[in-house]
VOGU-3710 file (C-alpha; in Angstrom, 3 decimals, decimal comma):
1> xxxxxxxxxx> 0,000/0,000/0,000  1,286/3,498/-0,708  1,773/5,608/1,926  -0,275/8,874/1,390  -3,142/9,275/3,902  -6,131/7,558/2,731  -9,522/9,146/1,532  -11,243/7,387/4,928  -10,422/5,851/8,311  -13,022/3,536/9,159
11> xxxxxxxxxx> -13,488/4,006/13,138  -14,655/1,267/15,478  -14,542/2,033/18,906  -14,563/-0,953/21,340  -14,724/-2,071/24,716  -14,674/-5,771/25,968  -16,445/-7,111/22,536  -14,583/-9,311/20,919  -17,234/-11,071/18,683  -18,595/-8,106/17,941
21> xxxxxxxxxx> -15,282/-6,428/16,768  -14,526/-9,631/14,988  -17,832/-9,060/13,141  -17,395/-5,460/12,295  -13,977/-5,621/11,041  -15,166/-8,689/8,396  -18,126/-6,409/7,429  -15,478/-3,612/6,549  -13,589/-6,189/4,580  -16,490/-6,857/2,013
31> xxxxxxxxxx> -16,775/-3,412/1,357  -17,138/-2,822/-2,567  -16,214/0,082/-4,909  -13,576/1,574/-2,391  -10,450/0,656/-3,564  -7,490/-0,527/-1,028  -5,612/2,634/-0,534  -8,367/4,760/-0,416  -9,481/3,443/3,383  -8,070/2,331/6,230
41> xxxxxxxxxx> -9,748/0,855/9,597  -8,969/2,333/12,817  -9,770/0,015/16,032  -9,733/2,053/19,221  -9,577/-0,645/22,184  -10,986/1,319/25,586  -10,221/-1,486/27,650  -8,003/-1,089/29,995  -6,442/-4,041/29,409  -6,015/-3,847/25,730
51> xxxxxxxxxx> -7,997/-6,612/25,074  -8,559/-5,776/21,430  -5,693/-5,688/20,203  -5,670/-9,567/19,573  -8,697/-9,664/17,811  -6,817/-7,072/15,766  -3,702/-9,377/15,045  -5,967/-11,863/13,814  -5,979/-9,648/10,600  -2,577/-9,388/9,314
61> xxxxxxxxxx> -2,414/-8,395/5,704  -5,842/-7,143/5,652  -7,586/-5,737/2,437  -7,542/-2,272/3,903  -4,597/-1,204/6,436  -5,484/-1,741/9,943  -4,516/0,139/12,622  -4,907/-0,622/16,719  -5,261/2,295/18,765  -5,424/2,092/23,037
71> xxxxxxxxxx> -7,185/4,485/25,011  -6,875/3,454/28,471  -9,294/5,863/29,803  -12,721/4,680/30,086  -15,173/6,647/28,493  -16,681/6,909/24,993  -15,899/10,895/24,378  -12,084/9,873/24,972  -12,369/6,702/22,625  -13,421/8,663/19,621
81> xxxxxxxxxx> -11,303/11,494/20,773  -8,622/9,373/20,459  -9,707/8,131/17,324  -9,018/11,911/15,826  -5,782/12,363/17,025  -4,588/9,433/15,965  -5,563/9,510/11,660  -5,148/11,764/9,404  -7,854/11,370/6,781  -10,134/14,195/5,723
91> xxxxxxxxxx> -13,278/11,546/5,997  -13,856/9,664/9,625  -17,002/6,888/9,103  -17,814/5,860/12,642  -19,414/1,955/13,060  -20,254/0,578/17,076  -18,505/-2,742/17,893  -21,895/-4,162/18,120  -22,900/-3,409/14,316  -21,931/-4,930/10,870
101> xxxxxxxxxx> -21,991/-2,985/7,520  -23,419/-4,528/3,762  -20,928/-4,753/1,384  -22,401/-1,204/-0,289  -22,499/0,877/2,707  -18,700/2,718/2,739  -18,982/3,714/-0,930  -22,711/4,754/-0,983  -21,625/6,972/2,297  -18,659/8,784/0,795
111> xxxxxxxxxx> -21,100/9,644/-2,524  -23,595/11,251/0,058  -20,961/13,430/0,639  -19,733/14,210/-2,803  -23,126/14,703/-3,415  -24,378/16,853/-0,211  -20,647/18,173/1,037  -22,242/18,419/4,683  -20,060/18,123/7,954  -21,810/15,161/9,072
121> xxxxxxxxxx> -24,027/12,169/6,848  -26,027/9,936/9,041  -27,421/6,361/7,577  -30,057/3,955/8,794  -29,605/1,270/11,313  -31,698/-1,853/11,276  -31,971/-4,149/14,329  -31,241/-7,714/14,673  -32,631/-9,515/17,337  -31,085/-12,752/19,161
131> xxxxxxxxxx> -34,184/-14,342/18,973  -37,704/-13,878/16,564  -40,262/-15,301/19,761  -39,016/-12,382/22,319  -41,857/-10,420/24,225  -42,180/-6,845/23,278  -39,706/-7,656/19,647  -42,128/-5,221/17,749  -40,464/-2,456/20,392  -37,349/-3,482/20,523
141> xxxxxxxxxx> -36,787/-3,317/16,910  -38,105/0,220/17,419  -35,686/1,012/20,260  -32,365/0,043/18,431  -33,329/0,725/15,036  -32,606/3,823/13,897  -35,259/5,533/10,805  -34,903/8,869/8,785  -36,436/9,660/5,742  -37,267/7,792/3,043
151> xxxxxxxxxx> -34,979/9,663/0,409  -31,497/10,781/0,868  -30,842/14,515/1,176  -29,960/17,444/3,892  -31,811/17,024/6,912  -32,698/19,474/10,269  -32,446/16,725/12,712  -29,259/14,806/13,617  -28,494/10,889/14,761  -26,094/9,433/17,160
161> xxxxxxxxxx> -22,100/8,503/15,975  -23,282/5,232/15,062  -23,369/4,773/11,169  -22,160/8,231/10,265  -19,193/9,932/8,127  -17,258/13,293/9,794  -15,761/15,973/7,349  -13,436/17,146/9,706  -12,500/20,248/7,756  -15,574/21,501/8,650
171> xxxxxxxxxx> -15,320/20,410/12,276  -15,220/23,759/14,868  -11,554/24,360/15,920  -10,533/23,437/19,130  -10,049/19,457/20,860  -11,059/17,646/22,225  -14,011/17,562/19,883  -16,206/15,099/21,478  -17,247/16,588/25,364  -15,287/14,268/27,903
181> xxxxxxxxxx> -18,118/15,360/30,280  -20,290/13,052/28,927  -17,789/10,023/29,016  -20,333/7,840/31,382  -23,488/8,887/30,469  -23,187/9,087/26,652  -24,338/12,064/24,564  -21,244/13,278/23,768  -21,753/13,468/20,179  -24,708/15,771/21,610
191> xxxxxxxxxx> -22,754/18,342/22,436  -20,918/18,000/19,071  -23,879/18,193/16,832  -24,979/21,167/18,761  -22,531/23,169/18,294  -22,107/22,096/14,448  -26,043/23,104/14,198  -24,983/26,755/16,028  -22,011/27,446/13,371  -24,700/26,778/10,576
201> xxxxxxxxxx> -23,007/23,474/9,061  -24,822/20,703/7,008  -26,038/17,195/8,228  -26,991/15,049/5,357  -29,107/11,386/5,217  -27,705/8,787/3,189  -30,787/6,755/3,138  -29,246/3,286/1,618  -26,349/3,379/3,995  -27,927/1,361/6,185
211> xxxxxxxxxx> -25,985/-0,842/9,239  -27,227/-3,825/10,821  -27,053/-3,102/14,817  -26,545/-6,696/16,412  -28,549/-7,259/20,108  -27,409/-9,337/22,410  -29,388/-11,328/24,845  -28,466/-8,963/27,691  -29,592/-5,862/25,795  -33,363/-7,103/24,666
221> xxxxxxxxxx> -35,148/-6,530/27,513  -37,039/-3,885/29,294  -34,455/-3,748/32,131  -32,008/-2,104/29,771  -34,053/-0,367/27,273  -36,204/1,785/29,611  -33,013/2,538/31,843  -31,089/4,076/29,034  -34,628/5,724/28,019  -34,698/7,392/31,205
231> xxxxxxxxxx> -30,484/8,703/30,233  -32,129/10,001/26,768  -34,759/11,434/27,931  -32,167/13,482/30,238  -29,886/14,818/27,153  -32,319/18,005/26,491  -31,965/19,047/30,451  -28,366/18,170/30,920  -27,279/20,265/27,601  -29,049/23,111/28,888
241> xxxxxxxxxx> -26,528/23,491/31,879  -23,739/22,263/29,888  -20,580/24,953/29,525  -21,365/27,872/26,949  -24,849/26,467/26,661  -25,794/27,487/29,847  -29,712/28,051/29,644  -32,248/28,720/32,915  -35,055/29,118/30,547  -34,360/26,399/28,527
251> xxxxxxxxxx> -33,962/24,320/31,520  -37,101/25,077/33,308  -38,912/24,666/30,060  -37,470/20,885/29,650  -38,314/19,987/32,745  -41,736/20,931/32,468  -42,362/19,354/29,618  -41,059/15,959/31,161  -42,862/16,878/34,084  -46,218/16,794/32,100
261> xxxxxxxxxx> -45,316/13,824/29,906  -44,744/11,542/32,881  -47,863/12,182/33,958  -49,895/11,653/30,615  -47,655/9,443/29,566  -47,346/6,930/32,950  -51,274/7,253/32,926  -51,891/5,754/29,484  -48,545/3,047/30,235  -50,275/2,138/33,687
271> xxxxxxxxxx> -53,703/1,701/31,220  -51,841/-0,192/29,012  -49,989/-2,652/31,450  -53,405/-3,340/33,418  -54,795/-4,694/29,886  -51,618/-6,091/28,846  -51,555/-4,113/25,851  -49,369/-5,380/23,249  -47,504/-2,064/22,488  -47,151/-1,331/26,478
281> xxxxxxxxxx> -43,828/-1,084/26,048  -43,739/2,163/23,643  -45,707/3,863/26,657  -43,268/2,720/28,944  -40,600/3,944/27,401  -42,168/7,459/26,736  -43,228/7,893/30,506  -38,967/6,891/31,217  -37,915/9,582/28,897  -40,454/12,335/30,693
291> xxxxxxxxxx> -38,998/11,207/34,275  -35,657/11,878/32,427  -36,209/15,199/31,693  -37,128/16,456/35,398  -34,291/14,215/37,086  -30,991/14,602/34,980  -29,104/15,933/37,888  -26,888/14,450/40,523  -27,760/11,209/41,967  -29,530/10,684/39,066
301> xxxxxxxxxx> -27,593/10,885/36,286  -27,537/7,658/34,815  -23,968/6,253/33,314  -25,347/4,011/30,384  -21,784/3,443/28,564  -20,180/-0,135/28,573  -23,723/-1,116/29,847  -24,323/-4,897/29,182  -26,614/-6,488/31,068  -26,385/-4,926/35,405
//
């Protein structure tokens, strides 16, 4: 391979996931209509104990050059933070340890860009469960799953890391870019987004650059999905006291609007559990996100990242 900086780096940030990584790195593999020195994957091991890095060994003499990266620090802002220092592309695509790309998604990505030069491009992400029989599937699919419109183009609204390609010449100045503050809880790209939104930059949909997002047992149940609904539903609060953003108004205003949906919200999920409703679950998971938005502070705050099954 030449050694000029390639078009891409192909980020996976990992922690403790082995299988996972193994599966995400194959999926980058199969990737058509890139060709070999235009990418390069980037594994950022947050484990402490570097336990990564022999999952990474395993693929010596890779299609694309692969590159191991160690972050000791826990935390998923310094992972990707780490991730920028360490590459030098003009392109970052960000995929989780726990998803898996189709063979078209790199190269239909990058022409979303070409196409829509925005700082960020989100694509779709489709859940796959560990099982077809589990109770409440129709929600979960919902929950992980992540759906923007039908048609590719510039959008308002703005995704999670997951599935998405950085210009980073449009980035703001400054590092670390991703907020360390939110290391724990998540919603670090948050912050970022936010303050791409405030400078006026682009966000783009690539609507057939769609990821598979991989479930495990631990994950598809209630227990976890309504406990990190409860940490979403505290992002709108927590980024209105959050540095520069700094927002009374905008605070009191969140909080009364999660104030009101927990009670409409728990009223029609208490309905719904009484009956047994089959979509009980959406309600439950709306009333979690209203609670959210009145306790995001202190002994609340809930620390979602590495979160398997406790």
């Amino acid at each position: 391979m030449s050694q000029h900086a390639p078009r891409v780096s192909v980020v996976i940030p990992t922690i403790k996931r082995p299988d996972g990584l193994t599966r995400a790195i194959d999926s980058i593999l199969l990737q058509e209509g890139v060709p070999e020195d235009d990418a390069e994957i980037v594994v950022v091991d947050n484990d402490p104990e570097g336990s990564a890095e022999q999952v990474v060994h395993r693929f010596n003499n890779s299609r694309f050059a692969l590159r191991y990266v160690h972050e000791p620090s826990p935390g998923v802002a310094n992972a990707r933070n780490a991730a920028i220092s360490a590459i030098n592309s003009r392109l970052i695509a960000f995929l989780d340890d726990d998803e898996s790309a189709p063979p078209t998604w790199l190269a239909t990505l990058l022409n979303a860009h070409e196409q829509y030069n925005a700082a960020v491009t989100f694509g779709p992400v489709i859940t796959a469960l560990p099982a077809d029989n589990l109770e409440h599937a129709e929600y979960l699919k919902a929950f992980f799953a992540r759906k923007g419109p039908e048609a590719s183009g510039v959008i308002d609204d703005f995704y999670g890391c997951g599935n998405s390609l950085f210009d980073m010449e449009q980035m703001p100045e400054g590092r670390p870019l991703f907020d360390t503050r939110a290391n724990e809880t998540g919603g670090e790209d948050d912050f970022l987004f936010h303050k791409l939104d405030d400078l006026g930059k682009r966000f783009a949909w690539a609507a057939d650059a769609s990821v598979f997002e991989h479930v495990p047992a631990s994950r598809a149940t209630l227990r976890y999905t309504l406990r990190r609904s409860f940490a979403y539903g505290q992002s709108p609060s927590t980024l209105c006291v959050s540095g520069d953003r700094f927002s009374l108004p905008g605070l009191l205003f969140w909080m009364a609007v999660g104030l009101g949906q927990s009670f409409v919200y728990g009223f029609v999920a208490l309905a719904m559990m009484l009956v047994r409703a089959k979509r009980r679950a959406f309600w439950y998971d709306k009333t979690m996100q209203g609670i959210g938005k009145v306790l995001w502070f202190g002994p609340f705050e809930f620390k979602f990242y590495g979160l398997h099954a406790t």
